[in-house]
N, C-alpha and C positions, 0 to 999 in steps of 0.2 A: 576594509577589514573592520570587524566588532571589536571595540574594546569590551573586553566581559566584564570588570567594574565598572561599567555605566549600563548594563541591562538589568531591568525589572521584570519580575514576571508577569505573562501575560504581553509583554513587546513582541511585535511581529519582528521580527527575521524572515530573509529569505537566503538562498543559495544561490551563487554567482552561476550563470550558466547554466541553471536550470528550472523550469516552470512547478518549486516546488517552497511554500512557505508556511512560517506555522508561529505558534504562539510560544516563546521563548517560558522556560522549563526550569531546568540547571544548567549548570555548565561545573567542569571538572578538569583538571588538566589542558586546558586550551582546546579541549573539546564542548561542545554546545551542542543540549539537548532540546529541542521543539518540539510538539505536537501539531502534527498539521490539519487542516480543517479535514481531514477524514478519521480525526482521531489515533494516528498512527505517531508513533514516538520516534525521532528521527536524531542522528547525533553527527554531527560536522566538523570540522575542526574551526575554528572563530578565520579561521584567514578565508574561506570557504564562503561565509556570511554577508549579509548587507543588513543591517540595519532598516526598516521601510515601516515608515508611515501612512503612504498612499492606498495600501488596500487594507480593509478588515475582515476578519471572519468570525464569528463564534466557533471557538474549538466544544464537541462535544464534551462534556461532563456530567458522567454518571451521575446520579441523586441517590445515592446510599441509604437515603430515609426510606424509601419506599420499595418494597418488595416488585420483584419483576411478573410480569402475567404468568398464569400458569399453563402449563400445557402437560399433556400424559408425557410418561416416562422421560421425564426430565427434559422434550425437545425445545426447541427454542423459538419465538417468535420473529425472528429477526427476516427482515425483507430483501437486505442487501448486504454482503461484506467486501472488502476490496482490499487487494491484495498484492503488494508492489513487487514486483518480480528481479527491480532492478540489481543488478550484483553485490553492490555494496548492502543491501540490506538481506538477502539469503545465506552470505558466507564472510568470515569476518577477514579471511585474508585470502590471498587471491595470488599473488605470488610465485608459487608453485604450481596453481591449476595451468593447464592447457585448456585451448578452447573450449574443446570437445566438452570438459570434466564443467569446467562452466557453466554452457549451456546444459548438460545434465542437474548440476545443484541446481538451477533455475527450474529445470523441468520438474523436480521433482517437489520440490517447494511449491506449485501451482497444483500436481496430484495431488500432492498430502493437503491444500487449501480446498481442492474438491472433495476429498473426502470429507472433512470435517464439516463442510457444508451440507454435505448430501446427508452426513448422519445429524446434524443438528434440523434439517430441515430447512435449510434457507434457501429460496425463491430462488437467488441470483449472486453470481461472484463476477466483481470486477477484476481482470487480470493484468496489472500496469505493467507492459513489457518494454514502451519506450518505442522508438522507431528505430535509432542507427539502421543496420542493413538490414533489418528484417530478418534474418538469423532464428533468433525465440521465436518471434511471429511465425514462420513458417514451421518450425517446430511443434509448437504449442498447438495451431492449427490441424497439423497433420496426428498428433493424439487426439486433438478433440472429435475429427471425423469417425473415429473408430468407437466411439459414446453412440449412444443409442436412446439416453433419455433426456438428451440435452439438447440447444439450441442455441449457438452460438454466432456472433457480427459482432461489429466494429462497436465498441462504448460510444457513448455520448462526447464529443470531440470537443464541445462547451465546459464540460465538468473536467474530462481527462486527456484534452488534448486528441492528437493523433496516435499514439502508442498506449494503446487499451483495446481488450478484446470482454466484450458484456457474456457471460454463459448464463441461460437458462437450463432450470431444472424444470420437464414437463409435469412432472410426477405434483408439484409443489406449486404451480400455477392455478 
């Protein structure tokens, strides 16, 4: 477990039992906030943490000084986004849901992440579902077949492991 008076910002933190680390943020209530090398803000509770020196990353950070490229009607440049589908980060309690309602808030967190792609213009969305029983994955999959401008496989298993699915937009290619 992290003592949270002994973290700086910028300390790498990881999560016990999971292939997930990032560059120590705040912390609040015996909750810790990370960002991890895909730029995503992540919060844990410190009993959750390790502390770890052995790997680094640069966490991206915006440069506020310089205006972003332009594009007509406000679309966006952007190549890739990625998008963690895992439970804890779609719905803040969990408790009450049934499976079912579950894998639905997940489903639909991955829609509305396609949509805002497809309207922003971006190439490609990474979709972090994880592996357990394959459950989302087979879910996720069987919406994605019913797309028609898309093209979808397994992500890069190097960057995201085994539970990621890469979608291409052809239109944006």
């Amino acid at each position: 477990m992290i003592k949270i008076d002994q973290l700086k910002p910028g300390d790498l933190v990881c999560v016990i039992d999971e292939d997930l680390c990032g560059n120590f943020a705040f912390a609040k209530a015996k909750q810790i906030t990370f960002i991890c090398e895909h730029g995503f803000e992540h919060t844990r509770p410190a009993s959750q943490l390790i502390l770890s020196g052995d790997f680094e990353f640069e966490t991206p950070i915006q440069d506020q000084s310089t205006e972003p490229a332009s594009s007509p009607k406000g679309l966006t440049n952007i190549d890739e986004m990625v998008v963690d589908l895992h439970l804890h980060e779609v719905v803040s309690h969990t408790s009450n849901m049934t499976n079912h309602e579950k894998v639905v808030a997940q489903l639909d967190r991955a829609k509305s992440a396609l949509e805002e792609a497809e309207s922003k213009r971006i190439k490609k969305v990474i979709l972090i579902h994880g592996v357990g029983k394959g459950k989302l994955k087979k879910e996720l999959h069987h919406f994605l077949n019913g797309k028609t401008s898309i093209n979808y496989h397994d992500a890069d298993y190097k960057r995201f492991g085994y539970g990621a699915t890469e979608v291409v937009f052809y239109k944006f290619s």
